[in-house]
C-alpha positions in Angstrom: -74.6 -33.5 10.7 -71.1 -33.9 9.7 -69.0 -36.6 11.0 -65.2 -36.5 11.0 -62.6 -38.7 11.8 -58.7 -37.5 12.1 -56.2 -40.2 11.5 -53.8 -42.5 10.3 -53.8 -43.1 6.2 -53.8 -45.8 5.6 -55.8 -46.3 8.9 -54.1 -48.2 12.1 -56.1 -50.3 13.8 -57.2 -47.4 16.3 -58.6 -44.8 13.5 -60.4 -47.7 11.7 -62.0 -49.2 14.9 -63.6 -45.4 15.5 -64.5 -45.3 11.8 -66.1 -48.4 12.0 -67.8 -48.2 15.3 -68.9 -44.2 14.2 -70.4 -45.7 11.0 -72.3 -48.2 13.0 -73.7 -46.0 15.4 -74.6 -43.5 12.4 -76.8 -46.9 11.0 -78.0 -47.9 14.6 -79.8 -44.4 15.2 -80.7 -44.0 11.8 -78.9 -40.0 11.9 -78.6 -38.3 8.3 -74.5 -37.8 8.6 -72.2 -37.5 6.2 -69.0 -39.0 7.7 -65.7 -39.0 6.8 -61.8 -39.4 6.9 -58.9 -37.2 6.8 -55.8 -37.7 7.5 -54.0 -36.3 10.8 -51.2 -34.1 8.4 -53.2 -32.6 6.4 -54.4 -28.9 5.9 -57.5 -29.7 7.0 -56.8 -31.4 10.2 -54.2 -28.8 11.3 -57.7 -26.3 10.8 -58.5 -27.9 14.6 -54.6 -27.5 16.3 -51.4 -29.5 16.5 -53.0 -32.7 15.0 -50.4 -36.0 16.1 -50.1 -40.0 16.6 -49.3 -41.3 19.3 -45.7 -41.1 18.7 -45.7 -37.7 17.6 -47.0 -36.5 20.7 -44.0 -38.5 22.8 -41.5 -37.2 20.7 -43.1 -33.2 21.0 -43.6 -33.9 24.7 -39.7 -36.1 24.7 -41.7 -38.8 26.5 -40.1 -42.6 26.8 -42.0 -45.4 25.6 -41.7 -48.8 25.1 -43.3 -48.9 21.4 -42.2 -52.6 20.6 -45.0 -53.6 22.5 -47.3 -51.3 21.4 -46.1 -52.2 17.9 -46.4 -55.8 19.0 -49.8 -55.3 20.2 -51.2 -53.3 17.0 -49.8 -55.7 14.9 -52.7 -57.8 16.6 -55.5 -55.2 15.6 -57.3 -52.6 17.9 -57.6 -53.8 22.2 -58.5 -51.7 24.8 -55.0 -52.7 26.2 -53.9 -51.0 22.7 -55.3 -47.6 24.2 -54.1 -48.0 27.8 -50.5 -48.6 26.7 -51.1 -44.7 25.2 -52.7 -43.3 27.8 -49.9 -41.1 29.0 -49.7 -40.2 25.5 -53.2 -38.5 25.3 -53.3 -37.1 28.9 -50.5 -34.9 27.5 -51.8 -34.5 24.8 -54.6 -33.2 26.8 -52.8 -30.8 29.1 -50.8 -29.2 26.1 -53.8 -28.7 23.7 -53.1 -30.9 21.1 -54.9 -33.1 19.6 -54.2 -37.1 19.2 -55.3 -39.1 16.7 -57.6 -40.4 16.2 -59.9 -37.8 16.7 -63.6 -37.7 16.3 -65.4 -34.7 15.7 -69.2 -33.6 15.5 -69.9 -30.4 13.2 -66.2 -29.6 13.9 -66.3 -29.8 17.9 -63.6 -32.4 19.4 -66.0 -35.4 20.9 -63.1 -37.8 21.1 -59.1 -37.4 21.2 -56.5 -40.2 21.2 -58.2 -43.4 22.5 -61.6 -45.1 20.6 -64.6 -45.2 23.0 -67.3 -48.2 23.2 -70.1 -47.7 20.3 -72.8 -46.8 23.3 -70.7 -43.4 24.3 -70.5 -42.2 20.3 -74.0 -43.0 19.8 -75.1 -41.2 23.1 -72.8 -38.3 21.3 -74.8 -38.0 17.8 -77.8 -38.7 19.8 -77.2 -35.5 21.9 -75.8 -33.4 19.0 -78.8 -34.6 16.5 -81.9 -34.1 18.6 -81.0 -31.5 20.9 -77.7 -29.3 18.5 -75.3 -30.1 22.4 -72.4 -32.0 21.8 -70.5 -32.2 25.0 -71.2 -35.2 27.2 
């Protein structure tokens, strides 16, 4: 199975906080993946759609947000509050087809897009993919 995360590099908190918490589930379940990085503006990433940040996407979509207290916040690391505060940024995302970072994909199918889910929903996602080849939960 190949693992892929898009993001930030260097990482933000967000895209390492997937990372890590892929790479953990990967160890719990004892899969064979091979997992790895790339960044969002790369040739690679672009392979999947219009790959953005958070702010990328506000400025496509000319959305107002307060980033000096998401900046504030990140500053502290990944929080779920982190994600909520760019919500409206994924959920256009969503409705325009592109793609937020960070993103996590499974044998190059979208899993994840532009928040970082609790360990127990990516390793009920390699679980699915590994034993039984489905990937959409």
């Amino acid at each position: 199975m190949k693992i892929t995360i898009i993001g930030v590099v260097p990482p933000c908190p967000r895209c390492q906080r997937i990372y890590d918490l892929t790479v953990e589930a990967v160890n719990e379940l004892d899969a064979k993946a091979e997992i790895r990085k790339i960044a969002y503006d790369s040739d690679e990433a672009k392979q999947f759609g219009r790959v953005g940040t958070a702010h990328d996407i506000a400025e496509w979509a000319q959305m107002k947000i307060e980033w000096s207290k998401i900046w504030d916040i990140a500053a502290e690391g990944w929080s779920p509050e982190l994600d909520n505060l760019m919500m409206p940024c994924k959920e256009r995302a969503g409705i325009e087809g592109w793609l937020m970072t960070p993103v996590l994909l499974l044998d190059d199918k979208v899993i994840v897009m532009g928040y970082v889910p609790d360990k127990d929903y990516i390793k009920a996602a390699i679980s699915r993919h590994y034993t039984q080849g489905e990937t959409d939960i």
